[in-house]
C-alpha positions in Angstrom: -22.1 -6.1 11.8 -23.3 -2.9 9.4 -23.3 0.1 11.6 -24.4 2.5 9.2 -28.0 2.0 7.2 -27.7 0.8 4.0 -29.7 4.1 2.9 -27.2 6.3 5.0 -25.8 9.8 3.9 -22.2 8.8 4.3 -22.1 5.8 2.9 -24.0 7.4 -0.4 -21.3 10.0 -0.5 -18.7 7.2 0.0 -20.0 5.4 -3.0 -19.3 9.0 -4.9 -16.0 9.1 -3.6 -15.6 5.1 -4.6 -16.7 6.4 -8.3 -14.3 9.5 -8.3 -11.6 7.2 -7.4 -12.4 4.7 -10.7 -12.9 7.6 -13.1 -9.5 9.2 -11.8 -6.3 9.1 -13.5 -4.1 7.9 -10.6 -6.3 4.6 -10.2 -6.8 3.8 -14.3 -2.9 4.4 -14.6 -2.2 1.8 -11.7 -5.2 -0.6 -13.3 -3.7 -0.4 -16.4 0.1 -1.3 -14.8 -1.2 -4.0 -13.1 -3.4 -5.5 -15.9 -0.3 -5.7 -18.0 1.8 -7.4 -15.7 -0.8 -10.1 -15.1 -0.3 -10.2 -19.1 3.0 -11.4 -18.6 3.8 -14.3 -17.7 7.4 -13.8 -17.2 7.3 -10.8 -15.1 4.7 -13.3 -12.5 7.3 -15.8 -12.2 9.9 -13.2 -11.4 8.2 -12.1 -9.0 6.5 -15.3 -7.8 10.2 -16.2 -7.3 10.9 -13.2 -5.4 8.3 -13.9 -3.1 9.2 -17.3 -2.2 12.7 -16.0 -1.3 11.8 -13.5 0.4 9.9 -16.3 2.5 12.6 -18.8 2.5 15.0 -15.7 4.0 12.0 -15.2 6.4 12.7 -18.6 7.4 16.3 -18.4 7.6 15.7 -15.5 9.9 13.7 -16.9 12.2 16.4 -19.8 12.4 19.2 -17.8 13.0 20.8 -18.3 9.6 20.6 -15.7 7.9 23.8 -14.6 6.2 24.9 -11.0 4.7 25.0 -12.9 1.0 21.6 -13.5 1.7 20.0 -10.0 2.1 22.6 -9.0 -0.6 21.2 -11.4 -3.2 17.1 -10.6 -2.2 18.4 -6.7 -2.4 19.9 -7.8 -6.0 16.9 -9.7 -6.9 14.5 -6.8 -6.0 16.4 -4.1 -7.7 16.5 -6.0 -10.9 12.2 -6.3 -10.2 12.0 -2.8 -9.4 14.3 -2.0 -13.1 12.3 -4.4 -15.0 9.7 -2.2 -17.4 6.1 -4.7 -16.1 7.6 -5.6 -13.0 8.7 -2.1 -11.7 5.2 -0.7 -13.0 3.4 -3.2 -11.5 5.4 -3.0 -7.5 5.1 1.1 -8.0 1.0 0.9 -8.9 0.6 -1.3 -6.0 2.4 1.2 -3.9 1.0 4.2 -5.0 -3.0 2.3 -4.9 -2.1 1.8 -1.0 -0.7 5.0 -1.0 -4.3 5.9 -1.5 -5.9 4.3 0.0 -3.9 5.0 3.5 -4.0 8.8 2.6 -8.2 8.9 2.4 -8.1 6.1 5.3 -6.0 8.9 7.1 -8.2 11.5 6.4 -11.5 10.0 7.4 -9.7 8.5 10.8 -8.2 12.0 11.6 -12.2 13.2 10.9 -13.5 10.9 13.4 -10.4 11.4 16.2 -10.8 15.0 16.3 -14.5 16.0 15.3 -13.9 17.6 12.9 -11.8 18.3 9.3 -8.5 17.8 9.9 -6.0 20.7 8.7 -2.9 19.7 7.0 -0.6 19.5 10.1 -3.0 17.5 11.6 -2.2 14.9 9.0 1.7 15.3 9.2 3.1 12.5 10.6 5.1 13.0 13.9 7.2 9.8 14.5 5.0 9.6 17.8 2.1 7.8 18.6 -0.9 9.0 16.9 -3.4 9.5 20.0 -0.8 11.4 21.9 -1.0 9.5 24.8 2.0 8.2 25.0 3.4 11.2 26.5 5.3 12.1 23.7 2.8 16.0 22.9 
């Protein structure tokens, strides 16, 4: 269900900000990381392998079984990710592209809680709950 027209003020000024976002730095940087590890076809089967350890200690968890050794050698296994050149590029310009996306998704959900622009404390996290009524003000 479209709540907003298709012809709507905000969503014209969203498409802008959609266009800011491609012509920006940050996102062509993080484009450009991630192109290049889908280049590599090395650095998606490290990673592919990753991932299905990560499930298969998922698995083990939910069992019960899950040993120390086992969180040591998925901690191993991701910092050698995280220290490879395509691989580490690629995790960090996923990060920071959520990063984004989670900041302007902030920003605009802070907008619509309060009525109006949220100042910068508004926007601080608090370790509480963010409607404040959990009785934690």
């Amino acid at each position: 269900m479209e709540t907003l027209s298709p012809n709507s003020a905000i969503l014209e000024k969203t498409r802008e900000l959609c266009s800011m976002i491609l012509q920006s730095g940050e996102y062509q940087e993080n484009v450009a990381k991630i192109d290049a590890f889908f280049k590599d076809d090395d650095a998606q089967a490290s990673y592919r392998e990753f991932a299905q350890l990560g499930e298969e200690l998922n698995k083990k968890q939910q069992g019960g079984a899950l040993e120390p050794t086992d969180i040591e050698g998925y901690e191993a296994k991701l910092a050698a990710l995280k220290e490879d050149t395509v691989t580490g590029a690629f995790m960090g310009a996923e990060e920071t592209l959520n990063g984004i996306v989670k900041q302007i998704s902030k920003q605009v959900g802070k907008t619509l809680e309060l009525g109006r622009l949220p100042e910068p404390e508004d926007l601080e996290e608090s370790g509480c709950c963010s409607s404040g009524g959990c009785g934690c003000d």
